[in-house]
matplotlib code that plots the C-alpha trace (Angstrom):
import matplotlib.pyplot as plt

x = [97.6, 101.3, 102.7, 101.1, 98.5, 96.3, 94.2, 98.1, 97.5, 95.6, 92.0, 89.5, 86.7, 86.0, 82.6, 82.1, 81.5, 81.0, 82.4, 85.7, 86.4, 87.2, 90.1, 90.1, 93.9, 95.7, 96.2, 92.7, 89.7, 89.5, 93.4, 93.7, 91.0, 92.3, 90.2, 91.0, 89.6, 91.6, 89.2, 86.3, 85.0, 84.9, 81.2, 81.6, 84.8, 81.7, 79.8, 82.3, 83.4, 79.7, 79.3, 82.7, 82.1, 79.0, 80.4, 83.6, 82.2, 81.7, 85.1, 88.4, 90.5, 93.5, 92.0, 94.2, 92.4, 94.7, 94.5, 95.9, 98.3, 99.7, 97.0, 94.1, 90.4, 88.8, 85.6, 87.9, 89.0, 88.2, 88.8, 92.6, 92.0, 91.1, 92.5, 96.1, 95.2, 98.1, 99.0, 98.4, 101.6, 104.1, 102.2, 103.1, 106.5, 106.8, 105.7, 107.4, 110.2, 109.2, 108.3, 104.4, 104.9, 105.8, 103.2, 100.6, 103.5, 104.7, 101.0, 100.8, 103.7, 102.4, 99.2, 101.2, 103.0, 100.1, 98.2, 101.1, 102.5, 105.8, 108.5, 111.5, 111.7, 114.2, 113.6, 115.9, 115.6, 117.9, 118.7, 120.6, 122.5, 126.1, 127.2, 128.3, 124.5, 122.7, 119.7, 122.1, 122.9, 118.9, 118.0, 121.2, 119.3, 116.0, 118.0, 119.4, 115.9, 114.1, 116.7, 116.1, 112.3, 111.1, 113.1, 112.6, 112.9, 115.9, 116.1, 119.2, 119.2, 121.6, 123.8, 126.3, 130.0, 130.2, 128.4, 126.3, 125.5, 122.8, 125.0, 123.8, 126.8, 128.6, 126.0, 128.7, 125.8, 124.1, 121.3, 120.5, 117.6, 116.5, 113.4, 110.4, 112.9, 111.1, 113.1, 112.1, 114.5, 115.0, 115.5, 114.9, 118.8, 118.3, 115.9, 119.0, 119.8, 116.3, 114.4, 114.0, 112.7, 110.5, 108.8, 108.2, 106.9, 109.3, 110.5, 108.5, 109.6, 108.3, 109.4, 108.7, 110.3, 110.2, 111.4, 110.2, 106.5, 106.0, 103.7, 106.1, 108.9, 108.0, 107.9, 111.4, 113.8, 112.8, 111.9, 110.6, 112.6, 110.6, 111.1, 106.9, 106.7, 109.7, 108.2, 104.5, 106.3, 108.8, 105.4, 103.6, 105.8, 106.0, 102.0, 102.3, 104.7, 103.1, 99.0, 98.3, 95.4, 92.9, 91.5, 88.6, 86.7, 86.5, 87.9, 91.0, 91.0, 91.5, 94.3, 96.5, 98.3, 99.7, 103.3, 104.9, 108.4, 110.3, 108.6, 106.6, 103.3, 101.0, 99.5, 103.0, 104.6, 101.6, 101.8, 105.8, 104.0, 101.5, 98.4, 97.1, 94.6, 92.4, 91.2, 89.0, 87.2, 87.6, 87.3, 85.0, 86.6, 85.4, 84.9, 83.3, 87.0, 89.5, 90.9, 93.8, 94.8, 96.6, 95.5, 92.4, 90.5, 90.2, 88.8, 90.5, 91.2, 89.0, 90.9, 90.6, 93.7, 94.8, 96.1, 98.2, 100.7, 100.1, 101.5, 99.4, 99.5, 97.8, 97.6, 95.7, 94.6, 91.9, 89.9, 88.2, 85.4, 83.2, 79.3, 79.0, 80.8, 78.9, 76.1, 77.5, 75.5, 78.4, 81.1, 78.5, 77.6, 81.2, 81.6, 78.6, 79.4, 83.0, 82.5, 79.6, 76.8, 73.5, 72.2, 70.9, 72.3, 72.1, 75.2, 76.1, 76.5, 78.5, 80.7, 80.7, 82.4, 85.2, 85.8, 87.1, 89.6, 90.0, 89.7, 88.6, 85.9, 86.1, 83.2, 84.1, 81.6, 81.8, 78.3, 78.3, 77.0, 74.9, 71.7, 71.9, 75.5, 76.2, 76.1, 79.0, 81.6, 83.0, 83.2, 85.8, 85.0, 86.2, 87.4, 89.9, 90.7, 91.7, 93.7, 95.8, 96.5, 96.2, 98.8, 102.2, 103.3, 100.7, 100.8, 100.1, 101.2, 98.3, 95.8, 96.6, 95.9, 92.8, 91.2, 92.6, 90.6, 87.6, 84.5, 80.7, 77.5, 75.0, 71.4]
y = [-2.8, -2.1, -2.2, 1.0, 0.4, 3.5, 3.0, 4.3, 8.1, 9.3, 9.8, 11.4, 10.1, 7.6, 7.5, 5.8, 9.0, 7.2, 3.9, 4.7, 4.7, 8.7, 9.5, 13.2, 12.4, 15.0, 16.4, 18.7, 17.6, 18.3, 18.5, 16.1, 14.3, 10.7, 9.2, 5.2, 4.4, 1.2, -1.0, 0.9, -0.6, 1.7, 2.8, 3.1, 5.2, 7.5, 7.6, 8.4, 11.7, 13.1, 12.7, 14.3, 17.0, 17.7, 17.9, 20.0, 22.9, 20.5, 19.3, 21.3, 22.1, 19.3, 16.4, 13.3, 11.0, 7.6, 5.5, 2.4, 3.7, 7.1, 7.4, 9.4, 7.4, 9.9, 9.6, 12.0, 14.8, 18.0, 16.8, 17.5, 21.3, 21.2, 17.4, 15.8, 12.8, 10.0, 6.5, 4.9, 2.7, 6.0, 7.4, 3.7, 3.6, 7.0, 6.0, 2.7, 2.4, 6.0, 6.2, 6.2, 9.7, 11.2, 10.2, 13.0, 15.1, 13.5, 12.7, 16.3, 16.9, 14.4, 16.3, 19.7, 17.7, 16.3, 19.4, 22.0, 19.6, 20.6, 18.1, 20.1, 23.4, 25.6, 27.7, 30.7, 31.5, 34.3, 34.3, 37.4, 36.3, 34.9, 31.5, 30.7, 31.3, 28.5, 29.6, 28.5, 25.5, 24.9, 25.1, 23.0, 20.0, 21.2, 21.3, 18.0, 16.1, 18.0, 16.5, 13.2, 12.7, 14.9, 14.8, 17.4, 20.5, 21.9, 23.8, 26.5, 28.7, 31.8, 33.3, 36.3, 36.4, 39.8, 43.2, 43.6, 46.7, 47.7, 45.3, 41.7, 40.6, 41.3, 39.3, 36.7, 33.6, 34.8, 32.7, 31.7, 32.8, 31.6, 31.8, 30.2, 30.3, 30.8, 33.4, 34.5, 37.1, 38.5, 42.4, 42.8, 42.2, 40.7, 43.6, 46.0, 43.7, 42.5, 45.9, 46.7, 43.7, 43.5, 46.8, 45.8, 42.9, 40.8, 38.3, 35.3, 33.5, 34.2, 36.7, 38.0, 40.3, 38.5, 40.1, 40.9, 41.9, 39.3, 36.6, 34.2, 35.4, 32.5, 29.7, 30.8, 32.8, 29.1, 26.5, 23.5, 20.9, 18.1, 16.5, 16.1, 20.1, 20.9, 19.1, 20.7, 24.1, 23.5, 22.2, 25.3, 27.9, 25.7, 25.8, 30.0, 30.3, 28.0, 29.3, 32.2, 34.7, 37.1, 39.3, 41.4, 43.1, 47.3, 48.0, 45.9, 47.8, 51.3, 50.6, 48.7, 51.6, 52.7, 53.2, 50.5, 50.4, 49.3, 52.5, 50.6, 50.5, 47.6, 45.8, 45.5, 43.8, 41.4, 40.5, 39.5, 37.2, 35.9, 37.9, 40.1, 43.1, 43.8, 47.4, 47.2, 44.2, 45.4, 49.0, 49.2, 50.0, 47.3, 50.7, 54.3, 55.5, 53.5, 55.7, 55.0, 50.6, 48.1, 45.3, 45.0, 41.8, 40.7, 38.0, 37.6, 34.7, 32.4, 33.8, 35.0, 36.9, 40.4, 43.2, 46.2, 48.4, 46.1, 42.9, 40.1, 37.7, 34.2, 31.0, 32.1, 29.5, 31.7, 34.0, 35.8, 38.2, 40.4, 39.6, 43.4, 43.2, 39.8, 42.2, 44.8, 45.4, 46.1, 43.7, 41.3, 41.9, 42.3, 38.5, 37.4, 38.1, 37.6, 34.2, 33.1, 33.2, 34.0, 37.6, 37.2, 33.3, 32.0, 32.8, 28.8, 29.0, 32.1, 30.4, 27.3, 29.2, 31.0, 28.0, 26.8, 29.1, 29.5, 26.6, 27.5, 31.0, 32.3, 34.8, 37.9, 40.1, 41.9, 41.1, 37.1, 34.9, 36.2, 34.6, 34.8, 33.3, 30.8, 27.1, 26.2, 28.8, 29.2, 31.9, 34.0, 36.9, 40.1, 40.8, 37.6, 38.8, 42.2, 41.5, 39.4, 40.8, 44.9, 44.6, 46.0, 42.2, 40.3, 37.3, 34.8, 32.0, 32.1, 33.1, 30.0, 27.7, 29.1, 28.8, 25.5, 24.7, 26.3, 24.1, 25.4, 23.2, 22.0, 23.8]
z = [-14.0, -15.9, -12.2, -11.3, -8.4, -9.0, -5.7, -4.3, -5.9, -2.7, -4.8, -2.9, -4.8, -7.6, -9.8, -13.2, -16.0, -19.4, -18.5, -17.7, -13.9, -12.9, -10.1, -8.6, -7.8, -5.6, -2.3, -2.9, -4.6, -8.3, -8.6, -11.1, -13.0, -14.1, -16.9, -17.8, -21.2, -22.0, -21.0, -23.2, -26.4, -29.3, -28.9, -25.2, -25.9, -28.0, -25.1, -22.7, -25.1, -25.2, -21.6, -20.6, -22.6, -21.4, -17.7, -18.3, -16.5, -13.5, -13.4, -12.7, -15.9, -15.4, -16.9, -18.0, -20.6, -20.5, -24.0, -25.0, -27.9, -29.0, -31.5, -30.5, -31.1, -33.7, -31.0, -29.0, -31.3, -30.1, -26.4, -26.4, -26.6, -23.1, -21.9, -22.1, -24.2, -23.3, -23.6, -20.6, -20.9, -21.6, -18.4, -16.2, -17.2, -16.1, -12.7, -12.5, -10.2, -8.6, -4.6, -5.0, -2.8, -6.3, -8.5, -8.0, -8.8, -12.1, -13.1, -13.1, -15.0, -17.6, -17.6, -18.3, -20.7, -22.8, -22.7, -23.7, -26.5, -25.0, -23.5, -22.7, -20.3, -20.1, -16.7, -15.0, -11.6, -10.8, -6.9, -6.5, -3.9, -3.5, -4.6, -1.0, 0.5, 1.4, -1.1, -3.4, -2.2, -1.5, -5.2, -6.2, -4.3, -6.2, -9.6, -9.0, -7.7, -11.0, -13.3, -11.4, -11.5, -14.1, -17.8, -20.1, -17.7, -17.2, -14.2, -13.5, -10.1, -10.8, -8.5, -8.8, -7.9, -7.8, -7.0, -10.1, -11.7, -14.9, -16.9, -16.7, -18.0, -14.4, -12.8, -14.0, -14.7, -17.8, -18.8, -21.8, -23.1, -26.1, -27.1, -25.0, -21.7, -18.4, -16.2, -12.5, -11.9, -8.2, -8.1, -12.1, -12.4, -16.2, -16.7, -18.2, -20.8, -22.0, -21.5, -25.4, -25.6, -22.7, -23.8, -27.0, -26.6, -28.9, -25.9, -26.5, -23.3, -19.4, -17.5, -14.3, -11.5, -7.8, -4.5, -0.8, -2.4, -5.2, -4.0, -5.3, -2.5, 0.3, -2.4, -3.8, -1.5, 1.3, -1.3, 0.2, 1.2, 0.6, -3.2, -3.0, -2.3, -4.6, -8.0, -6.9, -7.0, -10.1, -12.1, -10.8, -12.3, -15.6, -15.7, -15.0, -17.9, -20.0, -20.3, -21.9, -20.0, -22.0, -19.9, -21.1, -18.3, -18.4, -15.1, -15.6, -18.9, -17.6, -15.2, -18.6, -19.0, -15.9, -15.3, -13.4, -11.5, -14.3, -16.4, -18.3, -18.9, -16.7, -19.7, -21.4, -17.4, -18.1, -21.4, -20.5, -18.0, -20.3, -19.0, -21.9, -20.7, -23.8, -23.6, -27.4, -28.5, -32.8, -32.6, -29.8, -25.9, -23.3, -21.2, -21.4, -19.8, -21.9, -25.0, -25.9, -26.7, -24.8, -27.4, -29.6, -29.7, -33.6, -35.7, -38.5, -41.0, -38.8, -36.3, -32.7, -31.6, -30.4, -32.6, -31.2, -33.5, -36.6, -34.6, -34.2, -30.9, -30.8, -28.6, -25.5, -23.1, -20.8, -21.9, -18.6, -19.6, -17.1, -18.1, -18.7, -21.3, -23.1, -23.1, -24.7, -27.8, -30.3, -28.5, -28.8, -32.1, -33.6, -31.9, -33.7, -37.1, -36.8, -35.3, -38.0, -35.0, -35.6, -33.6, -30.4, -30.4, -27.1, -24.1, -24.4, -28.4, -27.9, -25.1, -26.9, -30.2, -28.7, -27.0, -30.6, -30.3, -26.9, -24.7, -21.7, -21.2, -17.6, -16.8, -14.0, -11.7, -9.0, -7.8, -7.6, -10.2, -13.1, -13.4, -16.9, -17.0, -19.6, -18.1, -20.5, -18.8, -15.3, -12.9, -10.9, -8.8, -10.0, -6.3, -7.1, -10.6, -9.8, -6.3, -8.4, -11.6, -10.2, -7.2, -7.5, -8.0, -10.0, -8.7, -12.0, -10.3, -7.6, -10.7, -12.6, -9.9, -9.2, -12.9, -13.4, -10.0, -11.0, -10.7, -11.0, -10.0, -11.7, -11.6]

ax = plt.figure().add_subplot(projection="3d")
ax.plot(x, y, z, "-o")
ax.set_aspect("equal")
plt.show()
């Protein structure tokens, strides 16, 4: 099979879904779903597309489709929003001569890949410590394994030489950041120099504060040694810089603009780390408490974006939405007509539109699943949702993993 002996990825399980042979490849169930379509004739390759999509909600959200060429079979348009379509030769070649050990690890990276449209990666991680410390010389082994086994991501750990002060420039290791850089800065030391355009909103990279409380602390101050571990975590932190959250749910709403640390408001920290907390959906608040906006949930121009001070932001990824809000009668019936539904359509049509726009629809409580929950959308716990995203550290990182995990059975 192109050299690659798939049976080698460490699947868990293997069923037939459409035709083409499934692998949940990974260390946990549901990591990474493996479709093989080469073998498929072109009305099996029909069938296989209605049946997948029909059991997206069943399946986690990584999902490789493997083709025979570059050129996506029409039979699969639509699919791509929410699966990395790729040609199954690109994918063995990437493989080939690698210790099979890896492979999970770069079939991941493909996925992230294939799904993002992006192939190169320029990511920061400040250390704030001296060049002599052996976290530098940790990450200088990561750096160089990266560069090895995964092209396209290029991957700088930053020391100082000197005793910085609120001038990054004396941090002596400036990064580059140009737009679309990922930057995990220990102790906020880049903060002084970006803050104008941290606060208003204009940096179009990642960015997010690490130290002693961040979640993130274990993984980077004693990065694994293990190149297995290291390209799991390096892929990780590309896939929390990468997706985009929505997060419409009325209790996240009224805590969007509290101060933070940095004196800046919570909602504006988040949206520098892609999470966007949307406090109106058109001119109506998601809660009886929220009065002033964080961002405004519009539909314009066949459109779904969010609004705030006359600037427009696109491209989300997640939208997670507490069920309260769904049945809300003027959110749901500014969603209606702005999206061309009918009143009263069914939860699955309504899912199944904003899905157009954004791929995968999330839905939050606080008092377990809703029996009236839409079968086409998944669900997260608002216990989860808010432990993550409320803390003094958000921890974004942990949050992506979980939705792209997220699974729901079949009634």
């Amino acid at each position: 099979m192109n050299g690659v002996e798939w049976e080698r990825l460490g699947c868990f399980h293997k069923e037939d879904i459409g035709g083409a042979v499934v692998s949940f490849g990974g260390y946990i169930p549901f990591e990474l779903v493996i479709f093989d379509t080469t073998s498929l004739d072109h009305s099996a390759v029909e069938k296989f597309a209605i049946e997948v999509k029909e059991n997206l909600p069943y399946m986690g959200n990584r999902i490789l489709i493997l083709i025979r060429n570059s050129e996506i079979p029409a039979s699969l348009n639509g699919l791509e929003r929410t699966c990395a379509i790729c040609c199954k030769d690109d994918v063995c070649k990437s493989l080939n001569s690698k210790p099979p050990e890896l492979w999970p690890g770069i079939l991941h990276y493909m996925w992230l890949k294939g799904i993002s449209g992006r192939s190169d990666w320029k990511v920061h991680i400040n250390l704030d410590v001296w060049e002599k410390d052996r976290l530098t010389d940790q990450w200088k082994n990561i750096e160089s394994n990266i560069s090895k086994f995964l092209p396209g991501i290029s991957l700088t750990a930053l020391h100082k030489k000197r005793e910085h002060d609120k001038s990054n420039e004396s941090n002596g290791n400036n990064p580059d950041l140009q737009d679309h850089s990922i930057v995990f800065d220990r102790h906020a030391v880049f903060w002084y120099s970006m803050e104008s355009s941290l606060k208003d909103l204009s940096f179009k990279g990642h960015y997010e504060e690490w130290g002693i409380n961040s979640p993130l602390y274990l993984s980077l101050f004693n990065p694994p040694e293990s190149v297995v571990a290291q390209i799991d975590l390096v892929v990780g932190l590309l896939e929390t810089s990468f997706f985009k959250i929505l997060v419409v749910d009325e209790r996240i709403g009224e805590k969007a603009l509290d101060s933070t640390s940095a004196n800046m408001e919570r909602f504006k920290m988040l949206a520098n780390m892609g999470v966007f907390i949307v406090t109106h959906v058109g001119d109506t608040p998601v809660g009886k408490d929220i009065s002033e906006q964080a961002f405004s949930l519009t539909i314009h121009n066949n459109t779904l974006s969010l609004m705030r001070n006359g600037k427009e932001y696109k491209q989300f990824h997640f939208l997670v939405i507490h069920q309260g809000v769904i049945e809300n009668e003027e959110v749901r019936a500014f969603l209606e007509k702005g999206l061309g539904l009918d009143k009263n359509c069914s939860p699955e049509d309504l899912v199944r539109k904003i899905s157009h726009y954004v791929p995968f629809v999330v839905i939050d409580s606080g008092r377990g699943i809703p029996a009236n929950m839409p079968q086409n959308a998944k669900f997260l716990t608002f216990s989860a949702l808010q432990d993550m995203i409320l803390r003094k550290n958000p921890a974004k990182y942990q949050l992506i993993q979980i939705l792209l995990r997220l699974t729901r059975r079949k009634r």
